[in-house]
C-alpha positions in Angstrom: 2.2 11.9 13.3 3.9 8.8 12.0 5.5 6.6 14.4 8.6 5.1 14.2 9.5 1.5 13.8 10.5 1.1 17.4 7.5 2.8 18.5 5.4 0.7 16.9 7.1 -2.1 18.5 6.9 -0.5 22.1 3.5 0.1 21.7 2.1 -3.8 20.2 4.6 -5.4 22.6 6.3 -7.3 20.1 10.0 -8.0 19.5 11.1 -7.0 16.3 12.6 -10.1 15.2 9.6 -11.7 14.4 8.5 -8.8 11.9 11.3 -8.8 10.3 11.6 -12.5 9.3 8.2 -12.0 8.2 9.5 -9.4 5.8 12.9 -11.0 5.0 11.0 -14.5 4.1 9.1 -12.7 1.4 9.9 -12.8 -2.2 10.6 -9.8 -4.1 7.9 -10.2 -7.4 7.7 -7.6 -10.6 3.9 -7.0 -11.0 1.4 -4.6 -12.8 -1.0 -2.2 -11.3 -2.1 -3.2 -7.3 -5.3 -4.9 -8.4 -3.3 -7.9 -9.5 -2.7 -9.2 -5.9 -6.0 -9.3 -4.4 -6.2 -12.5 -3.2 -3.1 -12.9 -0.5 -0.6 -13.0 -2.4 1.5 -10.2 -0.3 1.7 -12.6 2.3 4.2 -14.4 0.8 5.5 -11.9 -1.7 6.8 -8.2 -1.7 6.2 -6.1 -4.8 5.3 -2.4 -5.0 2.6 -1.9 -7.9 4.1 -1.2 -11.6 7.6 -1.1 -10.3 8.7 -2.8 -13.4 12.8 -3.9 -11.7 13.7 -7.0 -9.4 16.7 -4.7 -7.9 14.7 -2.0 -7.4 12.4 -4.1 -5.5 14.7 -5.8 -3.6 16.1 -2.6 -2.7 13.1 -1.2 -1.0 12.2 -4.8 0.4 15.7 -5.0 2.1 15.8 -1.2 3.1 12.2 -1.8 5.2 14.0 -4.8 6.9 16.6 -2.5 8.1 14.3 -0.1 9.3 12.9 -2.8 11.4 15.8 -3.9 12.6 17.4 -0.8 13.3 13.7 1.3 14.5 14.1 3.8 11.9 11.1 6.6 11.4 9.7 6.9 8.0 12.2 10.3 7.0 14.9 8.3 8.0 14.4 5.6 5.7 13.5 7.7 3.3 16.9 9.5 3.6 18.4 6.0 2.8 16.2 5.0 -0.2 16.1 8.2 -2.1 19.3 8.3 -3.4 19.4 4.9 -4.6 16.2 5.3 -6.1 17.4 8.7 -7.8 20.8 6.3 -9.0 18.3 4.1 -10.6 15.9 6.3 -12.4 12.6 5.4 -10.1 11.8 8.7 -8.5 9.5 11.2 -9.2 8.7 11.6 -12.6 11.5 13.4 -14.3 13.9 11.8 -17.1 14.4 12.1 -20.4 13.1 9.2 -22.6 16.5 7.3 -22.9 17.1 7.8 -19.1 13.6 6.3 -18.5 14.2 3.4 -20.8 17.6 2.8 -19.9 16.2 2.8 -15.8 13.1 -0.3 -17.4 10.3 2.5 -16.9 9.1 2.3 -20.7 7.3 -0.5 -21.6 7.0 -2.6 -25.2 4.3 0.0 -26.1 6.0 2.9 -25.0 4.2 3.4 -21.5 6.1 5.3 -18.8 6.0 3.7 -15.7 5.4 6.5 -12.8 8.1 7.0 -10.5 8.1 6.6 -6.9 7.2 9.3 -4.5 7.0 10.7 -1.1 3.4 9.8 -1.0 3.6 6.4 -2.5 6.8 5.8 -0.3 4.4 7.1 3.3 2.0 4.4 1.8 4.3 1.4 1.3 6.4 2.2 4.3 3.2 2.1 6.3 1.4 -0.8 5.5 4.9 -2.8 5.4 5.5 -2.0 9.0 2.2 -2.8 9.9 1.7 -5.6 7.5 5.4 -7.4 9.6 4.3 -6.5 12.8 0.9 -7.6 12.9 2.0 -11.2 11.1 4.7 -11.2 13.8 2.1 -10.3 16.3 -0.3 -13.3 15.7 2.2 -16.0 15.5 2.9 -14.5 19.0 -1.1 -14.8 20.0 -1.3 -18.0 18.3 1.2 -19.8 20.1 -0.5 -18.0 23.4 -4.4 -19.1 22.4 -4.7 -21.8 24.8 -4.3 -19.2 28.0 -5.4 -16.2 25.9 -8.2 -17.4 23.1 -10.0 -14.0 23.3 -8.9 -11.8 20.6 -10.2 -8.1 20.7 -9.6 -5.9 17.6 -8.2 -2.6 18.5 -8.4 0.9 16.6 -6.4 3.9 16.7 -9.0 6.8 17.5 -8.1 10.0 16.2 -8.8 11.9 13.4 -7.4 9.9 10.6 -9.0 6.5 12.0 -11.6 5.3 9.3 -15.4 5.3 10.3 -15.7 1.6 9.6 -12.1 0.6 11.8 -13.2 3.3 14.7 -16.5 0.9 15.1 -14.9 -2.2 14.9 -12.8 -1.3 18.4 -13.4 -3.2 21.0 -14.7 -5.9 19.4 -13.8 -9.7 21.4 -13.8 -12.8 19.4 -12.3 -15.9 19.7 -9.3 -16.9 18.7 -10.4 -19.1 16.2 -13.5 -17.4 14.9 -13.6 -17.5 11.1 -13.7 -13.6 11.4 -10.3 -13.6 11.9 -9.6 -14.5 8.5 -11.2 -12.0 7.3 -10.5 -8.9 9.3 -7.7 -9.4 11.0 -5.1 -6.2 10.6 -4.3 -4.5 8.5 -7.7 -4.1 6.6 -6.7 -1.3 3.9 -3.5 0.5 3.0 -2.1 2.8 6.2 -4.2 1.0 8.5 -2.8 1.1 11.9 -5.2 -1.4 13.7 -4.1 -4.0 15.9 -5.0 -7.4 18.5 -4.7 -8.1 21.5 -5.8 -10.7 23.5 -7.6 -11.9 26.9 -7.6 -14.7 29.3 -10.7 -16.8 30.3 -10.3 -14.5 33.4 -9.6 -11.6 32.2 -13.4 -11.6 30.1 -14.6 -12.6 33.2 -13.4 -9.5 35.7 -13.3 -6.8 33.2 -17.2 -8.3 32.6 -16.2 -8.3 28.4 -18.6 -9.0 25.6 -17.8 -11.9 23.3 -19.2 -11.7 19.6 -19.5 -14.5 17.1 -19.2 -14.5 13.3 -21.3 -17.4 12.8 -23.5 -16.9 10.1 -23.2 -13.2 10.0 -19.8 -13.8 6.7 -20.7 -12.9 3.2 -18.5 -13.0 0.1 -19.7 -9.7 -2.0 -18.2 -8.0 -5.4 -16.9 -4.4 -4.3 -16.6 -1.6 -7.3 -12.5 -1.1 -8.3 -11.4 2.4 -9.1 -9.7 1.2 -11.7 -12.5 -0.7 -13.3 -14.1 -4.8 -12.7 -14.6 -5.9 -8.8 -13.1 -7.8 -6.3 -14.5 -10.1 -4.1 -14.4 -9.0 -0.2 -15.7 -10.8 2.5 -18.3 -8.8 4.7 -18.9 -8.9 8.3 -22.8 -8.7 8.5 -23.4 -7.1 12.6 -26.6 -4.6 13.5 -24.4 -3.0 15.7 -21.8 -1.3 13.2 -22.6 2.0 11.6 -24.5 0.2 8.3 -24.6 -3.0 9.8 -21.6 -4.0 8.2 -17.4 -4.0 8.1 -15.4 -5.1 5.4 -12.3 -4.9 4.6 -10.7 -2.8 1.4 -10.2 -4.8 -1.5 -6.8 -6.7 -1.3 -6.8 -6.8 2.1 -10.0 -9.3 2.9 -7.6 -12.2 4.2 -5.2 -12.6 6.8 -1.9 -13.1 5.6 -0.7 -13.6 8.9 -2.4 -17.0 9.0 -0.2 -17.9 6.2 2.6 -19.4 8.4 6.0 -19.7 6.8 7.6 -23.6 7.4 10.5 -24.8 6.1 10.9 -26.4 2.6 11.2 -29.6 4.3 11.4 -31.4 1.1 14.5 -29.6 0.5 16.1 -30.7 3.8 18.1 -33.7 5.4 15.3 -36.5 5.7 16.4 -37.0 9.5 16.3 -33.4 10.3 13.0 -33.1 8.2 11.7 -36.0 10.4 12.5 -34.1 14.0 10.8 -31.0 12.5 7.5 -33.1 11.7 7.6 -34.7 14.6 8.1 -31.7 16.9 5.3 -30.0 15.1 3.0 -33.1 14.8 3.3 -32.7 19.2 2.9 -28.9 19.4 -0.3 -26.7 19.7 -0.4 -25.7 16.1 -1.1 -29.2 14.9 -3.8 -29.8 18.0 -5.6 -26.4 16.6 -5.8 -27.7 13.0 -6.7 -30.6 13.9 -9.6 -29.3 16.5 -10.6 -26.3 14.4 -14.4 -25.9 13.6 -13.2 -25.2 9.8 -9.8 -26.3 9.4 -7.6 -25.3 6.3 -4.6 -26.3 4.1 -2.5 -29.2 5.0 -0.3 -30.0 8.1 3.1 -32.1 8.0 2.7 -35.4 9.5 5.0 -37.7 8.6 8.8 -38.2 7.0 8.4 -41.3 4.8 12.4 -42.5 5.5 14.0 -43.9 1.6 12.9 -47.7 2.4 9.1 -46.7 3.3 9.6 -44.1 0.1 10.5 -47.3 -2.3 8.0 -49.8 -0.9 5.2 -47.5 -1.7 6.5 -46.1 -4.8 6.6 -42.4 -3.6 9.3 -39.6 -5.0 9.3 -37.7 -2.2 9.2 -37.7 1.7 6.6 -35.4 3.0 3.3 -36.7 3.9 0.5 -34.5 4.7 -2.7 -34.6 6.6 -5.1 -32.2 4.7 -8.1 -30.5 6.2 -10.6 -32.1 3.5 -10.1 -35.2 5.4 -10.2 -33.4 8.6 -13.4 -32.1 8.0 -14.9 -35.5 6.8 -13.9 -37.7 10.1 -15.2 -35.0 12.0 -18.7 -34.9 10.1 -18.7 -38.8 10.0 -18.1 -39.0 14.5 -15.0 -40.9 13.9 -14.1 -40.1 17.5 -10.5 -39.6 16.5 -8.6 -37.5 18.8 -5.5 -35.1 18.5 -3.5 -37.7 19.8 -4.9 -40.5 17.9 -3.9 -38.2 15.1 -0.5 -37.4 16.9 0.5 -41.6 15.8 0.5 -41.3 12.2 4.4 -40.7 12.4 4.5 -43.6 14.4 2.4 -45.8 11.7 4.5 -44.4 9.1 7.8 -45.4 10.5 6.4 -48.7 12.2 3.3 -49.7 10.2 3.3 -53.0 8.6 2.7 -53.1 4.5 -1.0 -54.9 4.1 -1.9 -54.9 0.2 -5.5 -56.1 -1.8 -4.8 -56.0 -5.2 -3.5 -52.3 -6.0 -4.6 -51.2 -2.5 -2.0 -50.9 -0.1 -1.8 -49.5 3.2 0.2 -49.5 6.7 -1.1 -51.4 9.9 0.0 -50.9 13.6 -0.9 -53.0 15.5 -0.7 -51.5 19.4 -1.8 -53.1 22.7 -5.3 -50.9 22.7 -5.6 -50.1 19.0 -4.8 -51.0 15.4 -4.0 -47.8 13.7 -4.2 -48.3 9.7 -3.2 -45.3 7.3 -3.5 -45.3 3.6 -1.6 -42.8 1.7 -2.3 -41.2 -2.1 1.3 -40.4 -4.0 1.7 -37.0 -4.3 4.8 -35.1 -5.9 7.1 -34.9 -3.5 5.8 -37.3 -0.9 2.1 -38.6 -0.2 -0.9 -37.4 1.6 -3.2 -39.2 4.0 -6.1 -40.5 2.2 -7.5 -42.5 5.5 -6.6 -42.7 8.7 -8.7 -45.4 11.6 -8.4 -46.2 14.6 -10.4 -49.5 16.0 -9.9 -50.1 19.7 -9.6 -53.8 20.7 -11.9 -54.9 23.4 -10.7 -56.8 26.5 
């Protein structure tokens, strides 16, 4: 049975309007065969594999939003798309060879792209929906993980379930585990697995297990149909059916974790600047910060147009980035999230000290000097060092 939009909504608890920014804030890309986004990619892009036109794309992309939005079962937006994709020469296989080239299905060499059909419609409709609600899903969890930091992965058990997803059920980690990256749903086209998550109490009373991935992650080559491999990272636990999980190829990343900001280059440097700052104070900066294996970069500072001139930047955007993260936590530097939290302030307030070419900012507070030294970037800088050296009394 395929379940509608709505139900599917009903049944993970999540408002739709999450799910369908996540599917509106994609970009519509022209690719090859499916093997050419293995590596995240979907989670920032929509394509359907050797659909050779940007309209026809952007048709299906905007048509799957509306079925969102509207809680539409899989006939009905099929109904809807069909006839568009008929107008356009993408469905099924039939045409003569100026129809096919006049609709962009014949390639330099001749090659007919294939035409869309019901099966490769079930497919895309399927692992969109999921694909939305589950991103939708963990910025929800995410933004929940200091009550709820236990994460259990949930499977659909009937008869169309995989093996490999039916083990995985019930399976508790923590919010954070590095597992999540990995594994978190959906984990191969038409998966229909889900998260939810637990409170500190709630493992407690219901007496749950609690697993760890810790040493138990390996990247391995998995055989394509189509020819080569792709890398897949594996899940190493005795107590799965061949003491392993892993993901299908493509889908061994969570593009869920990719969260969408706002181009804040593009913006107003003063609205920019209460974005950062709101962030800087909220609980996804304290988890990047505190993660055991932090990743990317985090917004930290607006550098307003004086502070941009005095040290030579063309942009306004500083960053903190995890490499540096990861060092001051190897090296004990004892900084804090909210010693972290004042690099807006040093930014905005810090005096210019300079040695030669070196140049960096100085605060100087009542129980600390704060000093932060920046590397030019384009568009802005990132944060090279960051100390903080308490005064004594």
């Amino acid at each position: 049975m395929t379940i509608s939009a709505a139900d599917a909504s009903f049944a993970i608890g999540l408002p739709p309007e999450k799910a369908i920014e996540h599917l509106q804030a994609k970009q519509a890309q022209v690719t090859g065969p499916w093997t050419e986004w293995l590596d995240g990619q979907h989670a920032r892009g929509f394509t359907a594999a050797n659909v050779a036109k940007l309209d026809v794309l952007q048709d299906m992309q905007d048509s799957l939003a509306k079925a969102l939005k509207n809680g539409q079962t899989l006939q009905q937006w099929k109904d809807g798309l069909v006839p568009e994709l008929q107008r356009k020469g993408w469905w099924g296989r039939s045409g003569t060879t100026a129809e096919l080239q006049a609709a962009g299905r014949v390639d330099a060499e001749g090659v007919i792209a294939k035409g869309l059909t019901p099966t490769r419609l079930r497919t895309i409709f399927q692992t969109n929906m999921q694909s939305a609600y589950m991103a939708g899903r963990y910025a929800d969890m995410i933004e929940e993980a200091e009550e709820r930091p236990y994460w259990q992965y949930v499977a659909i058990l009937d008869a169309k379930t995989r093996p490999a997803h039916r083990a995985m059920n019930g399976k508790i980690f923590m919010y954070d585990d590095p597992g999540w990256k990995t594994f978190y749903p959906p984990c191969g086209f038409n998966c229909r697995c889900r998260v939810r998550n637990f409170s500190k109490t709630d493992i407690t009373r219901r007496k749950l297990q609690v697993d760890s991935t810790e040493g138990k992650l390996q990247e391995v080559q998995v055989p394509l149909r189509s020819g080569g491999s792709a890398s897949v990272t594996r899940y190493n636990d005795k107590s799965l059916p061949g003491g392993k999980f892993q993901p299908d190829a493509g889908f061994s990343n969570n593009p869920a974790a990719a969260t969408w900001q706002p181009s804040l280059a593009a913006n107003d440097v003063q609205l920019s600047k209460r974005y950062v700052e709101t962030a800087v104070q909220g609980p996804a900066f304290e988890r990047f910060v505190q993660a055991k294996a932090p990743e990317g970069s985090f917004p930290v500072g607006i550098a307003a147009p004086a502070r941009q001139a005095e040290l030579d930047l063309d942009g306004a955007v500083v960053t903190l980035g995890a490499e540096l993260v990861k060092r001051q936590q190897l090296a004990r530097t004892r900084l804090g999230v909210d010693d972290y939290r004042r690099i807006p302030d040093v930014l905005e307030r810090g005096v210019l000290a300079t040695d030669l070419d070196d140049r960096w900012l100085v605060l100087d507070e009542p129980d600390a000097i704060y000093t932060l030294d920046l590397q030019a970037q384009p568009g802005g800088a990132r944060v090279q060092n960051f100390e903080r050296k308490a005064k004594t009394r």
